[in-house]
N, CA, C and O of each residue as an XYZ file, in Angstrom:
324
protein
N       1.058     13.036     15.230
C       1.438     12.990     13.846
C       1.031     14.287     13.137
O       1.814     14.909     12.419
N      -0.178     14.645     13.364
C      -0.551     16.271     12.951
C      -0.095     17.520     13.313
O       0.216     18.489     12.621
N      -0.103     17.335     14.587
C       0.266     18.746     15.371
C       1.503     18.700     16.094
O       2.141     19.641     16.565
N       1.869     16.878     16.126
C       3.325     17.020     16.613
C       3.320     17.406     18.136
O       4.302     18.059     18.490
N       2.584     17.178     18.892
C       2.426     17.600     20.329
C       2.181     16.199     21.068
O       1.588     15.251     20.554
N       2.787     16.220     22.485
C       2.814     15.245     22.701
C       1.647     14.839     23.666
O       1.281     15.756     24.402
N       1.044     13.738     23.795
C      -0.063     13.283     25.086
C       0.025     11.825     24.962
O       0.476     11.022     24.145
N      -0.651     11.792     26.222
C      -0.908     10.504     26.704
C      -1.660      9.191     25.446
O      -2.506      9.495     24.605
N      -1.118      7.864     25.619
C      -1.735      7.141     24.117
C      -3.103      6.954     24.747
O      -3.956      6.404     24.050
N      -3.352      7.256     25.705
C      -5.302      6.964     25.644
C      -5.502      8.180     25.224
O      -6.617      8.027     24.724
N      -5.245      9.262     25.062
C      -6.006     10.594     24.593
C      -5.425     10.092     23.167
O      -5.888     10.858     22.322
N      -4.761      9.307     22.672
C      -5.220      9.519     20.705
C      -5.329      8.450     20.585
O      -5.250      7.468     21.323
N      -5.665      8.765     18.868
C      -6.421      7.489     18.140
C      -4.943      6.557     17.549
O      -3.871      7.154     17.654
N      -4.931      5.530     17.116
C      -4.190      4.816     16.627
C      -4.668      4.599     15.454
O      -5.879      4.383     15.489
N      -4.058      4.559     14.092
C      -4.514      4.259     12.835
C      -3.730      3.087     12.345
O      -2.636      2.898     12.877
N      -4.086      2.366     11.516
C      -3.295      0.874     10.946
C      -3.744      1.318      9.417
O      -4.674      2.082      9.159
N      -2.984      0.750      8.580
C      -3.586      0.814      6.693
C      -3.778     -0.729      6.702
O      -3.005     -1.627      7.037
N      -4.715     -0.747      6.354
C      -5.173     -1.986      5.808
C      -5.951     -1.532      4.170
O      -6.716     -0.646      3.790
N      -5.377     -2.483      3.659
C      -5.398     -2.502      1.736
C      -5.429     -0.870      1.193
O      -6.488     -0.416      0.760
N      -4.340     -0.126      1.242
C      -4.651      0.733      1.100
C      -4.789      2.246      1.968
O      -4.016      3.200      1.879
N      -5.864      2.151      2.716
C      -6.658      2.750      3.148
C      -6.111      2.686      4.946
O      -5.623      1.789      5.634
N      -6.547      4.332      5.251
C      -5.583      4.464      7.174
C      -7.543      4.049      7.521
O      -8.663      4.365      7.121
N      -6.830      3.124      8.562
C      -8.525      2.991      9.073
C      -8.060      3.273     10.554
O      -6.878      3.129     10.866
N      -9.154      3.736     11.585
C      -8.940      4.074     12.675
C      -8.881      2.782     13.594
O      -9.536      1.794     13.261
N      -8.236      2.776     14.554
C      -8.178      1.559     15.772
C      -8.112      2.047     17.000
O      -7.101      2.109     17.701
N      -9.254      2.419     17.282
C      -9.533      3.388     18.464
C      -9.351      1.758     19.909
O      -8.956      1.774     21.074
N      -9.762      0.841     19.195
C      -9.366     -0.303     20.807
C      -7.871     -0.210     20.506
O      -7.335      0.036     21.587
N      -6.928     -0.292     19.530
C      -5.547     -0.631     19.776
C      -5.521     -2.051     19.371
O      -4.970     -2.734     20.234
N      -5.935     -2.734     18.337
C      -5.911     -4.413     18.593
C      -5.618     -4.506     16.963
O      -5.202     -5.645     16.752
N      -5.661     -3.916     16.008
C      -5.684     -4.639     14.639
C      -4.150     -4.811     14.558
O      -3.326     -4.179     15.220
N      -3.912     -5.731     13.675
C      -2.104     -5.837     13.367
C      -1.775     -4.456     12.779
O      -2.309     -3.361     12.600
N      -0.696     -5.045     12.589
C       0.428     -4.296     11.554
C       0.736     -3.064     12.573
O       0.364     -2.945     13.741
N       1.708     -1.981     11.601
C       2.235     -0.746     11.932
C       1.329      0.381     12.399
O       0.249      0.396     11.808
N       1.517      1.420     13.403
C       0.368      1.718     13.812
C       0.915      3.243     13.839
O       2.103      3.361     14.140
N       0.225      4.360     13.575
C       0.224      5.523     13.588
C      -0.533      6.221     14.462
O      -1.725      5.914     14.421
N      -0.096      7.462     15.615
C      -1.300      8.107     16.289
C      -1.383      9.624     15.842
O      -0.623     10.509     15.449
N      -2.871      9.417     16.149
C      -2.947     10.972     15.798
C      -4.314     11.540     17.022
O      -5.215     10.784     17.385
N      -4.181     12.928     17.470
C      -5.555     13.526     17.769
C      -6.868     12.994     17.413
O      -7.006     13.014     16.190
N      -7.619     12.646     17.870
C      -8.964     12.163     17.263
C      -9.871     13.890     17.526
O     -10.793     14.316     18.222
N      -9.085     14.331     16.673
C      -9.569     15.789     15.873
C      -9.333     16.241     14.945
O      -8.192     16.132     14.496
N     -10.344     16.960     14.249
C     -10.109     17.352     12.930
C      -9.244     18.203     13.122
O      -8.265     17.514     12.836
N      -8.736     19.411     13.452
C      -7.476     20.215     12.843
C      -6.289     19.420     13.010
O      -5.360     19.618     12.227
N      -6.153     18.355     14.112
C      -5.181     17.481     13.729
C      -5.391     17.195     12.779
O      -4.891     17.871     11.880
N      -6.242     16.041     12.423
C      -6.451     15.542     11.491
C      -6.045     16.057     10.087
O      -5.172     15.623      9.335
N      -6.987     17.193      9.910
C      -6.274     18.161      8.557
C      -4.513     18.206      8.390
O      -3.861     17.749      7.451
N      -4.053     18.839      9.495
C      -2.698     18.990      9.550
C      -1.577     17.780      9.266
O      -0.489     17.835      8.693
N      -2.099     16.952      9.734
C      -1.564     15.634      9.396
C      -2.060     15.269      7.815
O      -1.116     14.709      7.256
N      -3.061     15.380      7.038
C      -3.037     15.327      5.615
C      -2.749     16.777      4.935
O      -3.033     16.902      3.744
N      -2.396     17.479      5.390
C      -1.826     18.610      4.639
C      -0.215     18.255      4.479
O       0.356     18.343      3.392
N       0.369     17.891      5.560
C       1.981     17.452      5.874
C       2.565     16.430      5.464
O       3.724     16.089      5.699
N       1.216     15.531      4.385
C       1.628     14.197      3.793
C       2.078     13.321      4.875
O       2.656     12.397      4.302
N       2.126     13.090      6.360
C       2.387     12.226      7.594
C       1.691     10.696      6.881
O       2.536      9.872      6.532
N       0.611     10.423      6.726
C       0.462      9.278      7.071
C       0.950      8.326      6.279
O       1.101      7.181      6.705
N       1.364      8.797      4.596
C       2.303      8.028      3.645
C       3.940      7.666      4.082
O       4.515      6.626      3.761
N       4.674      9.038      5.076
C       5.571      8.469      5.554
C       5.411      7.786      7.055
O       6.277      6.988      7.414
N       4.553      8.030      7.733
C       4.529      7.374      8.819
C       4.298      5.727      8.701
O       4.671      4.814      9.437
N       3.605      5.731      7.590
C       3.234      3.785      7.309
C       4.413      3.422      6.014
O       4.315      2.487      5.218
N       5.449      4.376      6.068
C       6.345      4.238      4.594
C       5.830      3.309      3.740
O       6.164      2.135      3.585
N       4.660      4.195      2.996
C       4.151      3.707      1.959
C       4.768      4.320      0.566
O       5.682      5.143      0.517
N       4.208      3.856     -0.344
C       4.726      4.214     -1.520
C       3.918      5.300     -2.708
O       4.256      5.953     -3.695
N       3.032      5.106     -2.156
C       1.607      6.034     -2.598
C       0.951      6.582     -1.876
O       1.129      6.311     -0.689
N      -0.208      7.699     -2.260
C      -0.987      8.224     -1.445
C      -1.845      6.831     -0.731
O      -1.986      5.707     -1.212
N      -2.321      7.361      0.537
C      -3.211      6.524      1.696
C      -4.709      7.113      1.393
O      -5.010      8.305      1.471
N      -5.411      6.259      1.105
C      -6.929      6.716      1.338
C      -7.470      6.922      3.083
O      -7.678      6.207      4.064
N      -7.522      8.273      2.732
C      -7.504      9.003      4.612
C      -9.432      8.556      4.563
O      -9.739      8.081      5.657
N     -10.456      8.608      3.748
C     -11.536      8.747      3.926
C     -12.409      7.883      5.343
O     -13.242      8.505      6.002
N     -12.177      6.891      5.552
C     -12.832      6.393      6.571
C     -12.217      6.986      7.666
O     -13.047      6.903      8.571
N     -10.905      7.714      8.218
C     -10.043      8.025      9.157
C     -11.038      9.519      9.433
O     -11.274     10.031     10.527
N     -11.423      9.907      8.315
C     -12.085     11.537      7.945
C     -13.328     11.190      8.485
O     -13.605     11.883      9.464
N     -14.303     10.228      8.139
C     -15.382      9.925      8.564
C     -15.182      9.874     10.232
O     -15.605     10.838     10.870
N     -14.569      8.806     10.918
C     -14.443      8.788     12.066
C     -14.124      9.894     12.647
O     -15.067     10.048     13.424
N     -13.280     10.950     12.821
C     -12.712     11.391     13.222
C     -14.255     13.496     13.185
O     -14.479     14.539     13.800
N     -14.659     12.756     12.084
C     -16.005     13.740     11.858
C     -16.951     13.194     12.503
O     -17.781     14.006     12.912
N     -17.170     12.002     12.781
C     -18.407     11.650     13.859
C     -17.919     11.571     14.676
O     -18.725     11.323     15.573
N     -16.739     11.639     15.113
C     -16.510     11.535     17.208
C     -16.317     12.695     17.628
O     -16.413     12.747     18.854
N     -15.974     14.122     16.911
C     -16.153     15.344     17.219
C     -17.780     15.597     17.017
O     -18.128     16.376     17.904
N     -18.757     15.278     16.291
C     -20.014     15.681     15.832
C     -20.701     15.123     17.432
O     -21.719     15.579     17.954
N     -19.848     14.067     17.964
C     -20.861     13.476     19.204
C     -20.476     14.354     20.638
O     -21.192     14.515     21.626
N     -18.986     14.897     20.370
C     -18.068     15.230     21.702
C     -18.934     16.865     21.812
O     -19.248     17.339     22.903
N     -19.210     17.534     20.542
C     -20.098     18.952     20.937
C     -21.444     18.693     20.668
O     -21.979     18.153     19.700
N     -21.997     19.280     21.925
C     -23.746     19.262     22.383
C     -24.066     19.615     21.089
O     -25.243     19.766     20.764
C-alpha cells in the first residue's frame, strides 16, 4: 500500500479500522476489510503521505494512523540491535 511493491502476505502487516482508527493485525484474524502494508516505517510514511489508507478502507474521512505508527515504531525499534 506504501511503496506499492509486491511480497509475500507473511512478510506484511495487515491493518483493519476499527471505530475509526487503522489498527494493526499482525495474526490476520480481526473482521472486516483488511489493508497490507510493510511493517516499516518508510512504508509506512509513504502510505500516509499518499492518503492510501482512507481509500484503501473507502472511508469517508481521515483514519487515525496513530496506533498503526506506534506498532510499526516498536517492531522496527526491536528488529535493530
Amino acid at each position: 500500500m506504501g511503496c506499492r511493491e509486491r511480497a509475500a502476505k507473511s512478510d506484511l502487516l495487515r491493518i483493519v479500522v476499527i471505530e475509526g482508527e487503522c489498527v494493526p493485525d499482525p495474526r490476520g484474524t480481526l473482521p472486516g476489510r483488511g489493508a497490507y502494508v510493510h511493517p516499516a516505517s518508510a512504508c509506512y510514511d509513504l502510505a500516509v503521505r499518499r492518503r492510501a489508507f482512507p481509500r484503501a478502507f473507502r472511508g469517508q474521512g481521515p483514519l487515525d494512523t496513530a496506533p498503526l505508527e506506534k506498532y510499526v515504531a516498536r517492531d522496527v525499534g526491536q528488529a535493530t540491535p
